[in-house]
C-alpha positions as a printed Julia matrix, in Angstrom:
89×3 Matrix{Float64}:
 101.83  110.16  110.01
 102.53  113.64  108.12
 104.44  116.0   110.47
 101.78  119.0   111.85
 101.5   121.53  109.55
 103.2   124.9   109.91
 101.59  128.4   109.35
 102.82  132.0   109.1
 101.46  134.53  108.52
 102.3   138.59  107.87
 100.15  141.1   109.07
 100.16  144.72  106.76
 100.49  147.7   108.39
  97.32  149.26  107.37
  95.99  152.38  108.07
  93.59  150.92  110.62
  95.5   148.72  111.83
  97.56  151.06  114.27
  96.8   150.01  117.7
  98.03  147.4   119.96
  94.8   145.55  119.84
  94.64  145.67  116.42
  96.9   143.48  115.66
  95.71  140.65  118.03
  92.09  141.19  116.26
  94.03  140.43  112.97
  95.58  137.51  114.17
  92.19  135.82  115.72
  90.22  136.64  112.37
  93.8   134.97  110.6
  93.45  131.71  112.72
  89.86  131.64  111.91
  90.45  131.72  107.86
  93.39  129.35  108.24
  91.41  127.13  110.3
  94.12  126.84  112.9
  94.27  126.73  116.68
  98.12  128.89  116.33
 100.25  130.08  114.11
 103.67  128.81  114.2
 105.26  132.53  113.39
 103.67  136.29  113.46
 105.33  138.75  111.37
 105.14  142.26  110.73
 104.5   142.63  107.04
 106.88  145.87  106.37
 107.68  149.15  108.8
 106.2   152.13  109.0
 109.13  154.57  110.18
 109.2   156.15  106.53
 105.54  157.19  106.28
 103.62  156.46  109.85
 106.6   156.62  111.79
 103.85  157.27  115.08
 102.38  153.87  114.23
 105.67  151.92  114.51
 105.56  151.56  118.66
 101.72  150.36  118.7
 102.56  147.58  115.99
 106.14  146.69  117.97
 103.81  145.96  121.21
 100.98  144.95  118.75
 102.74  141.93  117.38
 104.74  140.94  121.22
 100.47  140.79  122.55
  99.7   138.61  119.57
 102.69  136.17  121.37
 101.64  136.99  125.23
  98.41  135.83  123.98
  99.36  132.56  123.03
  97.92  133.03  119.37
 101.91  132.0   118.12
 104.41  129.88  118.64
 107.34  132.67  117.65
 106.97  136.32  115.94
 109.25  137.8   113.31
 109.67  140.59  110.81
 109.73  140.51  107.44
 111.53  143.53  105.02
 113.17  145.6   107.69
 116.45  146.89  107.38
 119.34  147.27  109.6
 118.2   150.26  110.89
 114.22  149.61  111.9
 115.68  146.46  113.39
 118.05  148.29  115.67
 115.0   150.65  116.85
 113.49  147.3   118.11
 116.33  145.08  119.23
C-alpha cells in the first residue's frame, strides 16, 4: 500500500486577500482543486511588511484560522527573513 499522499500548499498575499477570512476561503477553494479532505502544511507565500505592512497581522491570524479550522495538519512560512519571523515568533 503507497503511503497517503502529502499536500502543501502556499497561499499569495494578494491584494484581496487581506482579511482573516480570506485566507480560510483560499484554503477551502485549495482543498477543493486538490481534491483533498486537508492539507498536510499551510504556508504563507511571502510577507507583506515591505509594501502592505497593515496586511501582515490579518494574514498572521489568517493562516493560525486556516489550522483552528482543521483545514491542515501544520502551517509554515515560506521566504521570510530573520526579521518578519521575529515579528511573529
Amino acid at each position: 500500500t503507497p503511503p497517503p499522499q502529502q499536500v502543501a500548499t502556499k497561499f499569495a498575499p494578494y491584494p484581496w486577500r487581506i482579511t482573516r477570512s480570506s485566507m480560510t476561503n483560499a484554503a477551502k477553494e485549495s482543498l477543493k482543486r486538490l481534491q483533498q479532505p486537508k492539507l498536510s502544511i499551510a504556508q504563507l507565500h511571502w510577507s507583506t511588511a515591505n509594501y502592505q505592512p497593515f496586511q501582515e497581522r490579518a494574514l498572521w491570524e489568517g493562516i493560525a484560522d486556516v489550522y483552528d479550522a482543521g483545514l491542515c495538519d501544520a502551517i509554515g512560512v515560506s521566504n521570510y527573513g530573520p526579521n518578519q519571523l521575529q515579528k511573529i515568533a
